[in-house]
LUMTOR-971808 format. One record per residue (C-alpha): residue number from 1; x, y, z. Coordinates in pm, 1 decimal. Layout:
// LUMTOR-971808
ZABA  num        c1        c2        c3
ZABA  NUM         X         Y         Z
...
//
This chain:
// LUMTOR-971808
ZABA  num        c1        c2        c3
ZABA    1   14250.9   14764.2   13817.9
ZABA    2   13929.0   14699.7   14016.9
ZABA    3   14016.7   14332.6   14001.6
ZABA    4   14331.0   14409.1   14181.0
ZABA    5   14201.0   14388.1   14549.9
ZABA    6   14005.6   14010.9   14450.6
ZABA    7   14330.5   13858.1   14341.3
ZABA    8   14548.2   13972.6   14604.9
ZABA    9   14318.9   13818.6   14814.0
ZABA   10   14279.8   13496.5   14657.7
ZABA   11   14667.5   13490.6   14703.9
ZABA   12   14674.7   13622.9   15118.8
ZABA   13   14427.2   13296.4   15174.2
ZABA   14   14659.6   13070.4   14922.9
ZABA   15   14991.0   13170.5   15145.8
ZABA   16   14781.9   13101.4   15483.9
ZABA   17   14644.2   12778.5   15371.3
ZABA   18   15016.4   12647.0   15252.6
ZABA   19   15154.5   12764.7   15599.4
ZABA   20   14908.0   12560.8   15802.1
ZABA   21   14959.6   12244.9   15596.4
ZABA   22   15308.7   12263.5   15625.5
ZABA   23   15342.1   12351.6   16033.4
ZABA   24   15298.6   12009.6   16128.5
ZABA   25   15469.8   11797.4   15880.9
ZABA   26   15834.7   12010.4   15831.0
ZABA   27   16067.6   11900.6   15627.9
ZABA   28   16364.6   11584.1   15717.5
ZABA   29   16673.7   11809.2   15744.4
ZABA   30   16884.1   11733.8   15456.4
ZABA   31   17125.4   11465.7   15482.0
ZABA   32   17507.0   11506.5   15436.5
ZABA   33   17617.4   11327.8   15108.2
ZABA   34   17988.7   11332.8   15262.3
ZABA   35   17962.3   11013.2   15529.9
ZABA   36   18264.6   11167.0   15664.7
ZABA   37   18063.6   11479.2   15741.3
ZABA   38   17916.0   11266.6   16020.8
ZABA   39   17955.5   11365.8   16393.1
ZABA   40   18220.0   11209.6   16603.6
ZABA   41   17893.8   11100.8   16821.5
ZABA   42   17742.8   10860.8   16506.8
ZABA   43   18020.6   10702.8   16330.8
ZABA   44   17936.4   10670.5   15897.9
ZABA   45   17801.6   10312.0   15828.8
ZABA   46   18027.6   10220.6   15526.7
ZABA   47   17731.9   10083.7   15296.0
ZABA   48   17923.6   10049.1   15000.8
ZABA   49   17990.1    9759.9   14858.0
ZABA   50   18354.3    9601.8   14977.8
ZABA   51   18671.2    9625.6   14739.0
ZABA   52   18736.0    9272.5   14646.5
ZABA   53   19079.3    9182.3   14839.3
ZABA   54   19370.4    9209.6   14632.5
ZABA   55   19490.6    8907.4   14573.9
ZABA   56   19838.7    8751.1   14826.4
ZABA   57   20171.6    8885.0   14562.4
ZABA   58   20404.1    8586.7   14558.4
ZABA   59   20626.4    8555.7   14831.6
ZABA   60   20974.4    8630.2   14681.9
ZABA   61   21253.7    8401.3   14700.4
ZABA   62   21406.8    8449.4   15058.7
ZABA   63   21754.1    8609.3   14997.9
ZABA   64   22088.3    8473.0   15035.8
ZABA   65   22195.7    8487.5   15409.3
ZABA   66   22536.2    8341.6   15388.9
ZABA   67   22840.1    8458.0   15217.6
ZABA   68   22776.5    8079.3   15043.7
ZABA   69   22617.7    8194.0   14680.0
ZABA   70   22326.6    8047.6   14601.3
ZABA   71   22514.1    7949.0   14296.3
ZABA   72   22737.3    7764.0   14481.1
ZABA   73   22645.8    7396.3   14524.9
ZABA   74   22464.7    7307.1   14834.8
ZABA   75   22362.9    6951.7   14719.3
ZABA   76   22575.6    6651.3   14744.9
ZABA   77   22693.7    6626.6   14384.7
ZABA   78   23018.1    6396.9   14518.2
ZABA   79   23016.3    6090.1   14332.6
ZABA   80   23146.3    5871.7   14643.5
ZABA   81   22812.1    5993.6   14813.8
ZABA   82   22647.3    5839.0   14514.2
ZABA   83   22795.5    5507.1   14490.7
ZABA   84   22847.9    5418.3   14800.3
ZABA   85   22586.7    5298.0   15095.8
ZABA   86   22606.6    5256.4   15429.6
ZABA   87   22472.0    4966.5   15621.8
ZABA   88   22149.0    5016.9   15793.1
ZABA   89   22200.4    5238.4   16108.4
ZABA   90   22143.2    5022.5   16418.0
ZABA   91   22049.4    5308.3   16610.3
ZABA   92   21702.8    5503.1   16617.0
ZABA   93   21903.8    5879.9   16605.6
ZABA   94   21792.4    5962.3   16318.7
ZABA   95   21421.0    6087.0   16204.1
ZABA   96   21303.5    6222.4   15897.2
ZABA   97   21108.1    6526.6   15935.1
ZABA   98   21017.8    6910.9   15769.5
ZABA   99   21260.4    6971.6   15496.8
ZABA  100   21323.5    7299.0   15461.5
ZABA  101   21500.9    7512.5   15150.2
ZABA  102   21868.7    7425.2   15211.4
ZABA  103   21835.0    7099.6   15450.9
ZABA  104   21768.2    6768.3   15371.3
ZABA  105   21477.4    6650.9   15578.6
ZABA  106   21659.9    6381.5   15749.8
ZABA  107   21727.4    6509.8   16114.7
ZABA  108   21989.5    6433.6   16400.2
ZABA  109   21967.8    6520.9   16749.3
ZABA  110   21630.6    6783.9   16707.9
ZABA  111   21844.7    6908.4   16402.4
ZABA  112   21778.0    6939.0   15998.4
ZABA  113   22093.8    6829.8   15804.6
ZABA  114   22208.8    7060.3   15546.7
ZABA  115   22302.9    6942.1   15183.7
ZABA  116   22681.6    6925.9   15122.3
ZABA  117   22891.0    7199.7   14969.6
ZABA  118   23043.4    7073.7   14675.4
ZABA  119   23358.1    7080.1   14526.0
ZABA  120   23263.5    7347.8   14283.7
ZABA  121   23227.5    7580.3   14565.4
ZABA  122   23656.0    7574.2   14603.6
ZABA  123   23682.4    7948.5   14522.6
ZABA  124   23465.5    8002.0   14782.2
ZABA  125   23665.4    7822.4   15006.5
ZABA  126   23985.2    7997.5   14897.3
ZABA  127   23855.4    8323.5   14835.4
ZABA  128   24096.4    8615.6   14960.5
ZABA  129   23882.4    8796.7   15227.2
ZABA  130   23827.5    8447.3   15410.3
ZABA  131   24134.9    8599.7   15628.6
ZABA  132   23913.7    8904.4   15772.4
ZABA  133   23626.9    8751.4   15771.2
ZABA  134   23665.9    8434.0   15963.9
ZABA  135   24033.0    8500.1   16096.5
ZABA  136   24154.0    8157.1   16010.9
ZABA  137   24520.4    8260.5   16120.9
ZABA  138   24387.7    8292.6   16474.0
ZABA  139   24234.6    7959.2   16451.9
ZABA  140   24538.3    7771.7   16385.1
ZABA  141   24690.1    7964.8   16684.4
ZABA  142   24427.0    7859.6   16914.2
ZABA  143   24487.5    7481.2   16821.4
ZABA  144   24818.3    7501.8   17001.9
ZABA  145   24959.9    7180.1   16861.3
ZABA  146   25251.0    6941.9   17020.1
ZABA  147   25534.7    6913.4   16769.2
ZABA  148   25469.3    6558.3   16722.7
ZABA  149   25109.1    6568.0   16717.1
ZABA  150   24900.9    6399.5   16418.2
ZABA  151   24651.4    6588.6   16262.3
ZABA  152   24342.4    6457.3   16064.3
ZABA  153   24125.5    6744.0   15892.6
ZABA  154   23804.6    6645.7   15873.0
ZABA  155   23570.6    6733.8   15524.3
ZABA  156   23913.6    6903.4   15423.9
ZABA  157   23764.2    7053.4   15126.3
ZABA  158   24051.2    7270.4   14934.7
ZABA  159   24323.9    7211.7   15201.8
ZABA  160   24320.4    7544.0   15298.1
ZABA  161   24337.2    7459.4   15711.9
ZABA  162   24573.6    7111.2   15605.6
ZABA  163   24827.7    7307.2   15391.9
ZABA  164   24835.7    7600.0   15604.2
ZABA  165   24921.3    7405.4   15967.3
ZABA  166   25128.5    7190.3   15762.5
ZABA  167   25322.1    7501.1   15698.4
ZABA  168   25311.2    7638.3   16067.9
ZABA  169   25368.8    7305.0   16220.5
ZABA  170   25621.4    7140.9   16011.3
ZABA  171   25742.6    6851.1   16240.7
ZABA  172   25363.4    6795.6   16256.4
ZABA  173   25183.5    6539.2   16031.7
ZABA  174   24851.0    6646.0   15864.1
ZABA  175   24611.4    6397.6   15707.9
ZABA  176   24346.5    6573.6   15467.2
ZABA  177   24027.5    6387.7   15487.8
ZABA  178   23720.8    6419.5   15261.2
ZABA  179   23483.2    6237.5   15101.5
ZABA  180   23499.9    6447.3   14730.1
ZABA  181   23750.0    6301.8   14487.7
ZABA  182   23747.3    6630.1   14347.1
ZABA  183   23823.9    6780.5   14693.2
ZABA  184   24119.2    6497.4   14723.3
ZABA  185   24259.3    6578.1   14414.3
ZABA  186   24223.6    6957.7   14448.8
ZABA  187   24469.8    6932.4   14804.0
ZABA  188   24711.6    6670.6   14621.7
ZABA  189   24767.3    6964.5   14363.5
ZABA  190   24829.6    7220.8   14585.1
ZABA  191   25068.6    6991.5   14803.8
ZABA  192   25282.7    6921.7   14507.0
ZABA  193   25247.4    7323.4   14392.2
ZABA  194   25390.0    7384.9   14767.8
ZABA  195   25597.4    7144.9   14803.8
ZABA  196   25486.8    7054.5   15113.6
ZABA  197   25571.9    6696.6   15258.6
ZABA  198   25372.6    6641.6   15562.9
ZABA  199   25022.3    6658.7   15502.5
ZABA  200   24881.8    6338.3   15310.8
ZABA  201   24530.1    6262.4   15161.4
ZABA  202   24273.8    6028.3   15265.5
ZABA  203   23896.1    5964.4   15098.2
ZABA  204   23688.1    5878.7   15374.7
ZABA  205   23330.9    5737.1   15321.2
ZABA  206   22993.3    5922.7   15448.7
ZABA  207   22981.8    5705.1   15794.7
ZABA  208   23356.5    5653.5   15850.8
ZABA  209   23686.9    5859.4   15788.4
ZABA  210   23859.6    5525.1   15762.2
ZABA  211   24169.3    5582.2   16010.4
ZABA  212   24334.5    5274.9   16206.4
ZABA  213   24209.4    5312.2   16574.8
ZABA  214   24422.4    5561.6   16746.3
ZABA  215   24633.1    5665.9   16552.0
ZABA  216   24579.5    6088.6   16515.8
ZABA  217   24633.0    6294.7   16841.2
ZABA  218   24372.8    6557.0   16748.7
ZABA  219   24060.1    6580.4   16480.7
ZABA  220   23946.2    6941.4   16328.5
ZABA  221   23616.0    7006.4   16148.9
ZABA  222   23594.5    7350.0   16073.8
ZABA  223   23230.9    7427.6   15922.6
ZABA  224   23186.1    7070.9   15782.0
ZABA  225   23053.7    6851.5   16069.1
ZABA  226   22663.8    7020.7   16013.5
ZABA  227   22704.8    6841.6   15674.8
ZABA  228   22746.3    6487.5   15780.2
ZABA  229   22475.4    6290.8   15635.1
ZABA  230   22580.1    6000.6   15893.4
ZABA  231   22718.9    6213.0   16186.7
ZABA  232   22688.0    5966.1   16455.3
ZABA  233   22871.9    5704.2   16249.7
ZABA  234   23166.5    5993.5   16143.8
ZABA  235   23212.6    6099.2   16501.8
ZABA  236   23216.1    5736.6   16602.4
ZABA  237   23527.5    5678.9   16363.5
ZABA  238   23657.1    5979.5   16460.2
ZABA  239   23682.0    5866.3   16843.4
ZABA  240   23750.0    5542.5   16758.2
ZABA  241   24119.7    5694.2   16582.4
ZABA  242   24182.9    5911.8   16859.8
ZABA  243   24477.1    5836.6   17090.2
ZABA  244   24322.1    5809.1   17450.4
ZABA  245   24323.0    6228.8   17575.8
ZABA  246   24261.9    6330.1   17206.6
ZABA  247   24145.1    6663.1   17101.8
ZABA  248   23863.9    6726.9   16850.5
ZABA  249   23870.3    7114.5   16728.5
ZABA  250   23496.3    7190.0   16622.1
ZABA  251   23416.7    7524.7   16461.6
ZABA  252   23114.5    7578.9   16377.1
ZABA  253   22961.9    7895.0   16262.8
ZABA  254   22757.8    8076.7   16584.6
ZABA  255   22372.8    7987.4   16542.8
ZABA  256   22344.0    8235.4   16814.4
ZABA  257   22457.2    8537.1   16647.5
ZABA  258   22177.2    8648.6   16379.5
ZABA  259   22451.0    8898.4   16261.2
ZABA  260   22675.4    8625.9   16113.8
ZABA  261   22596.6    8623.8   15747.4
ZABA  262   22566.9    8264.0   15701.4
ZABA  263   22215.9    8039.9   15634.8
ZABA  264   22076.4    7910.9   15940.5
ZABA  265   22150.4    7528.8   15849.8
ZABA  266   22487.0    7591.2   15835.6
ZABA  267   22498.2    7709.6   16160.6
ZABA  268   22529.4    7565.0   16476.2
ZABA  269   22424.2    7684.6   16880.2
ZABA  270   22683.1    7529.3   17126.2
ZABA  271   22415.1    7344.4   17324.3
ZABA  272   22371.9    7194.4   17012.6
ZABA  273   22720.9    7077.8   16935.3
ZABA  274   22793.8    6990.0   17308.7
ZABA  275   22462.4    6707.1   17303.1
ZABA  276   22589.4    6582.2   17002.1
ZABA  277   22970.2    6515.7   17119.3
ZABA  278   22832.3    6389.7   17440.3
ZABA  279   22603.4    6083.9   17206.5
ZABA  280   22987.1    5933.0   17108.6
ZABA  281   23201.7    6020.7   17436.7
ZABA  282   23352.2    6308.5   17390.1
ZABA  283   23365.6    6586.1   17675.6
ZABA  284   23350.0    6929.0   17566.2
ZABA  285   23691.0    7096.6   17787.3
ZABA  286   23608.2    7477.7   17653.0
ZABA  287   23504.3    7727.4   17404.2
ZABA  288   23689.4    7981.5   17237.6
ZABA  289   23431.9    8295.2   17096.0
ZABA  290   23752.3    8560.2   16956.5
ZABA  291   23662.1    8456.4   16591.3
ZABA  292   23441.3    8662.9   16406.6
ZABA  293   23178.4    8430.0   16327.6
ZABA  294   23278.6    8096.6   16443.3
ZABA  295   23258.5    7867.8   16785.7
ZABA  296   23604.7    7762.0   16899.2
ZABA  297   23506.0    7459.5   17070.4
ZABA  298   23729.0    7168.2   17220.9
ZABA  299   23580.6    6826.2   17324.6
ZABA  300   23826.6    6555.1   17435.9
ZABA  301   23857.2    6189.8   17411.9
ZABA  302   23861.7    6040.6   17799.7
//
């Protein structure tokens, strides 16, 4: 016990001597491990080392904005497109240029070509709900044909405009023009099955409908002119077999509308349609816009 008062003081001076060494150097304040811990006044420094970028996913095939199927033929599969070829155009109208998923590349006027729909897409063309979705019924109203008017239907496809104004205009003569065999011999069938005796057949070529000058009152394209490979050569024809004051009917899905459900290239604006009938002639008189989805346009021959 006498040593008692010795070590206590050994540890008193021990204790003073740590103090005084420590006074002047403190401790750093300990650091937050948390970087998000940090005051709003010193933002973290992110010193980790970067996530590698996942790599771009695929971009997926763009879907189907037309009530055409993809599976439906878009590409001119005709064999009379195949065989046959046009002389040299002696006109610089035509360019070649971007070509995108359901065009061609070669364009007319500031505008991409689409690929054909071909024959195999008939059941398309007749398919039951074309009535309330495209109102074809009110189309053939608005055409308001004279009784002894003559009729071409241009890129006819299945006859379903030819056999049905036949029908409605029956002192009326309707010529069903295409450039498909297949198409031709699809209408001939259904003439025969309906009996119906004025509306003949006619295989055009891809730069002419063929007709003897002047000789139809009125010319109706209804969704098929965008799909002329030659359309300054067609129209040219087409004017050229018009009576003098000749009507052509063009309806033409609205490019305008982004709610109708059909793919941009078959599609056209009105501005579009009107500088194109202006290249051969033709004067646009009006525009019709009750159909659901389509221009109603009239140009006439002077």
């Amino acid at each position: 016990m006498k040593f008692l008062p010795l070590t206590s003081a050994i540890a008193l001076v021990a204790v003073i001597i740590f103090l005084v060494l420590n006074r002047d150097n403190p401790e750093p304040p300990e650091t937050p491990s948390d970087p998000n811990s940090a005051t709003e006044a010193e933002a973290p420094i992110d010193d980790s080392s970067p996530e590698p970028e996942p790599e771009p996913e695929p971009e997926p095939e763009p879907e189907p904005d037309s009530t055409i199927a993809d599976n439906d033929p878009q590409k001119p599969t005709n064999a009379t497109e195949q065989e046959y070829v046009p002389a040299p155009p002696t006109h610089n109208y035509y360019s070649k240029g971007e070509k995108t998923r359901d065009g061609t590349g070669k364009y007319y006027q500031d505008r991409e070509i689409s690929y054909v729909m071909g024959h195999p897409a008939i059941n398309w063309l007749e398919r039951p709900e074309r009535e309330d979705e495209e109102a074809p019924a009110k189309a053939m109203d608005l055409l308001d044909l004279k009784e002894t008017d003559v009729l071409a239907d241009i890129g006819a496809g299945s006859g379903y405009y030819s056999l049905r104004i036949a029908m409605q205009n029956p002192k009326s003569a309707v010529i069903g023009v295409d450039i498909q065999k297949e198409m031709i011999a699809f209408l001939e069938q259904r003439i025969t099955q309906l009996d119906v005796e004025n509306v003949t057949t006619h295989l055009g070529k891809i730069d002419t409908i063929g007709l003897p000058p002047e000789s139809i009152d009125a010319a109706l394209m209804v969704d098929a002119y965008h799909e002329f490979s030659h359309p300054y050569e067609m129209m040219t024809s087409i004017v050229k077999a018009l009576r003098p004051g000749g009507r052509v009917f063009l309806l033409e899905y609205r490019a305008e509308d982004p709610t109708v459900p059909i793919k941009p290239l078959h599609k056209m604006t009105q501005g579009q349609a009107k500088k194109e009938m202006a290249l051969v002639g033709l004067k646009w008189e009006k525009t019709r816009d009750e159909l659901p989805w389509q221009h109603f346009m009239v140009f006439r021959k002077p």
